[in-house]
C-alpha positions in Angstrom: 5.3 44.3 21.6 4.7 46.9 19.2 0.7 47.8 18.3 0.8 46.7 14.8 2.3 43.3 16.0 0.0 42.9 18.9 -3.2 43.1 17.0 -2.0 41.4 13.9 -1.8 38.3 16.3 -5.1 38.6 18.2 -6.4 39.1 14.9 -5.0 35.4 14.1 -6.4 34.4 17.4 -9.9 36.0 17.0 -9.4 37.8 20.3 -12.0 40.1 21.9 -11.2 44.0 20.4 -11.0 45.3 23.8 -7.5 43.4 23.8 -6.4 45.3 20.4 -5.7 48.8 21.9 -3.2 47.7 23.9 -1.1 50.4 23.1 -3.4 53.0 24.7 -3.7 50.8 27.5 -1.4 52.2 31.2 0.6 50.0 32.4 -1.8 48.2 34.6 -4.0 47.5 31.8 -1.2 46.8 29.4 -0.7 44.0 32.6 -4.0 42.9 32.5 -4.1 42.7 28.7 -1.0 40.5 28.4 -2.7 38.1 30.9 -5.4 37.7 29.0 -3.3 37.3 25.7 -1.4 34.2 27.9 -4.3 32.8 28.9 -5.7 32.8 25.2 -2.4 31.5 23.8 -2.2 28.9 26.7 -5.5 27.4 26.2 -5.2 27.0 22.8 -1.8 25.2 23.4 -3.8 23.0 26.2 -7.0 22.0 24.0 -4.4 21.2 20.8 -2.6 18.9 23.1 -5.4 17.1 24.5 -7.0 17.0 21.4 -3.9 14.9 19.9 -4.0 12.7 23.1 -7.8 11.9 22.8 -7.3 11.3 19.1 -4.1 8.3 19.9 -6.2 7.3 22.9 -9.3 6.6 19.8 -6.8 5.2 17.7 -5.9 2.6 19.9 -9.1 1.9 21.0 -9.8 1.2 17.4 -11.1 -2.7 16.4 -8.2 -2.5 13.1 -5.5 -4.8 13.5 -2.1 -3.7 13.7 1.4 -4.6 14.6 2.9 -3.7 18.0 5.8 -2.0 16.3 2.7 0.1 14.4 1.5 1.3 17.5 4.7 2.4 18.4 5.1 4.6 15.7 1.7 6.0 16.8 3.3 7.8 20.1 6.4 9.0 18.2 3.9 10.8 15.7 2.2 12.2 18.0 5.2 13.2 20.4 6.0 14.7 17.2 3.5 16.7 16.5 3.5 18.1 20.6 7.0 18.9 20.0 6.1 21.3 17.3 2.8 23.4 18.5 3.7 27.0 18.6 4.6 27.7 22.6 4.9 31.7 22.6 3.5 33.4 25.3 2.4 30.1 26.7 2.9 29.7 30.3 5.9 28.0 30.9 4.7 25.5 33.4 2.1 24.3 30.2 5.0 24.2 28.3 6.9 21.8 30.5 3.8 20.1 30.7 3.5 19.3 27.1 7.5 18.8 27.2 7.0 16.1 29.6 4.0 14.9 27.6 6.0 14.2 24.0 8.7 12.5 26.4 6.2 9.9 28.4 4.6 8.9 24.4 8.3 8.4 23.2 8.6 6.1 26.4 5.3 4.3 25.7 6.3 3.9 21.7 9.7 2.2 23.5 7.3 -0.2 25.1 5.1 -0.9 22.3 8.2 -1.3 20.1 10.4 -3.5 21.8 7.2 -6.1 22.5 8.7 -7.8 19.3 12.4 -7.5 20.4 12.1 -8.9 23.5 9.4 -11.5 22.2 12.0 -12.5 19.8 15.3 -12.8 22.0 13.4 -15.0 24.4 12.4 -17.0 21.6 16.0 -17.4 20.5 17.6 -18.2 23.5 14.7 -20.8 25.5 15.5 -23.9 24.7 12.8 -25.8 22.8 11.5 -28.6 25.4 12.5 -31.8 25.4 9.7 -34.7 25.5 10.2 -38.0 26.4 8.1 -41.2 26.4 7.8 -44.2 27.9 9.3 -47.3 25.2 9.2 -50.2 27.1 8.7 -51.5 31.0 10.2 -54.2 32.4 9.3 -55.9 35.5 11.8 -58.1 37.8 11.0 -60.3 40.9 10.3 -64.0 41.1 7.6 -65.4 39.3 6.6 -61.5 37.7 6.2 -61.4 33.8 7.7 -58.2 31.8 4.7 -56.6 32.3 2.8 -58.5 34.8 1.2 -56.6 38.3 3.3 -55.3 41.2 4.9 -58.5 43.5 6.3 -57.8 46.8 10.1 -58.2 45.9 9.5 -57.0 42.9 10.6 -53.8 40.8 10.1 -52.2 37.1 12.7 -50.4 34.7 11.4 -48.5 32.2 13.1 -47.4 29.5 12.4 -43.9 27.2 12.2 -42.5 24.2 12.6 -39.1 22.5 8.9 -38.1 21.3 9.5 -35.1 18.4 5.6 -35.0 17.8 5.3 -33.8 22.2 8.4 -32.0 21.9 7.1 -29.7 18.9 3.8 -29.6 20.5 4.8 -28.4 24.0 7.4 -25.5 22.6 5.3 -24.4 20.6 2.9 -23.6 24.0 6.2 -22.3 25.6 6.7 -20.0 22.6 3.4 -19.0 22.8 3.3 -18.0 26.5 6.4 -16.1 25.8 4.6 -14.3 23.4 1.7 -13.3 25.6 3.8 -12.4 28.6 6.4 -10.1 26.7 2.7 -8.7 25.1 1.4 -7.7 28.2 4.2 -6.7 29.6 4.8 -4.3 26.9 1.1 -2.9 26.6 0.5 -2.6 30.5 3.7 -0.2 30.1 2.2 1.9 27.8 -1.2 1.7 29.5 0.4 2.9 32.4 2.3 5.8 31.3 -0.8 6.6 29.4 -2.8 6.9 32.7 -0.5 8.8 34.3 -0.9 11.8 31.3 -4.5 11.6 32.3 -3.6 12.1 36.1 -1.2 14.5 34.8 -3.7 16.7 32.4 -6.1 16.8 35.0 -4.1 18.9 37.4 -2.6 20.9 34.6 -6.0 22.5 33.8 -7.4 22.5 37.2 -3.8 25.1 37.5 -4.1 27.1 34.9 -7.6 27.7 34.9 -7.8 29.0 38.7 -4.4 31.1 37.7 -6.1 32.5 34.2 -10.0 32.5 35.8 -11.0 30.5 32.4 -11.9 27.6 32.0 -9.1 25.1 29.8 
């Protein structure tokens, strides 16, 4: 890199000036000088990315009420905005890192997002229930009215009737445990995926700060 370049970025970076005369430097300093210009450019990638996963982990955290399919949109915005932090000079593995980061939100936002889909193509295809009740009982057997006590000999018939009130009232449970299940199902996805990044993050930095010897 030539001098005017080199310092023209640390200047950007606010690096220390003993990493602006690189050009005077031998070649074993020059070495030593472009480590520490990875390890500054690295751990400013690190803390933006983390910084943009604590802020979705606060956002969904948050008490406002939203829509699943909101949500959703959340981890493709933010997968977004991973996919465009400056990566040179960062060290690849941080870079494949981040890479796999943007790609486990875009899998959480498909979780969040098809919630509703699923939800509703359940909903379409369960039937509604069917409730019946009892219309009349009739009992047979010498000497036993149509609704007189239990004789030996003797034996009832009941008869049924459609109930629409029951019917409505016990698919609209089903639809609602529908609802719940393809909720949970959907959010312990995300919740999931989300854990792992944490996992993930932690043995990231622990990496690159005992390769760099700072601390990300």
């Amino acid at each position: 890199m030539e001098r005017s370049g080199r310092q023209r970025i640390f200047s950007l970076l606010d690096a220390p000036p003993e990493l602006h005369s690189a050009a005077a430097a031998t070649p074993s300093q020059a070495q030593d000088i472009d480590k520490q210009y990875a390890a500054l450019a690295s751990q400013q990638y690190f803390k933006s990315v983390t910084s943009l996963l604590n802020d979705l982990t606060g956002k969904r955290k948050s008490d406002e009420f939203v829509t699943w399919g909101q949500v959703g949109l959340w981890f493709e915005k933010y997968a977004g905005k991973i996919d465009q932090l400056p990566i040179l000079h960062v060290d690849p593995e941080l870079v494949d890192w981040g890479a796999n980061v943007s790609a486990q939100l875009r899998q959480a936002e498909t979780a969040m997002k098809g919630i509703g889909a699923k939800t509703g193509y359940r909903l379409a295809t369960t039937p509604d229930v069917q409730a019946y009740s009892v219309r009349t009982a009739t009992a047979y057997g010498a000497g036993v009215g149509p609704y007189g006590g239990y004789r030996a000999g003797g034996a009832y018939a009941y008869q049924y009737a459609y109930n629409p009130k029951l019917s409505l009232a016990l698919t609209g449970q089903q639809d609602a445990q529908i609802r719940t299940e393809e909720r949970i199902r959907g959010n312990t996805s995300a919740n999931l995926i989300m854990q792992g990044l944490q996992a993930e993050t932690g043995e990231i930095r622990r990496k690159m700060t005992e390769k760099y010897q700072v601390e990300f």
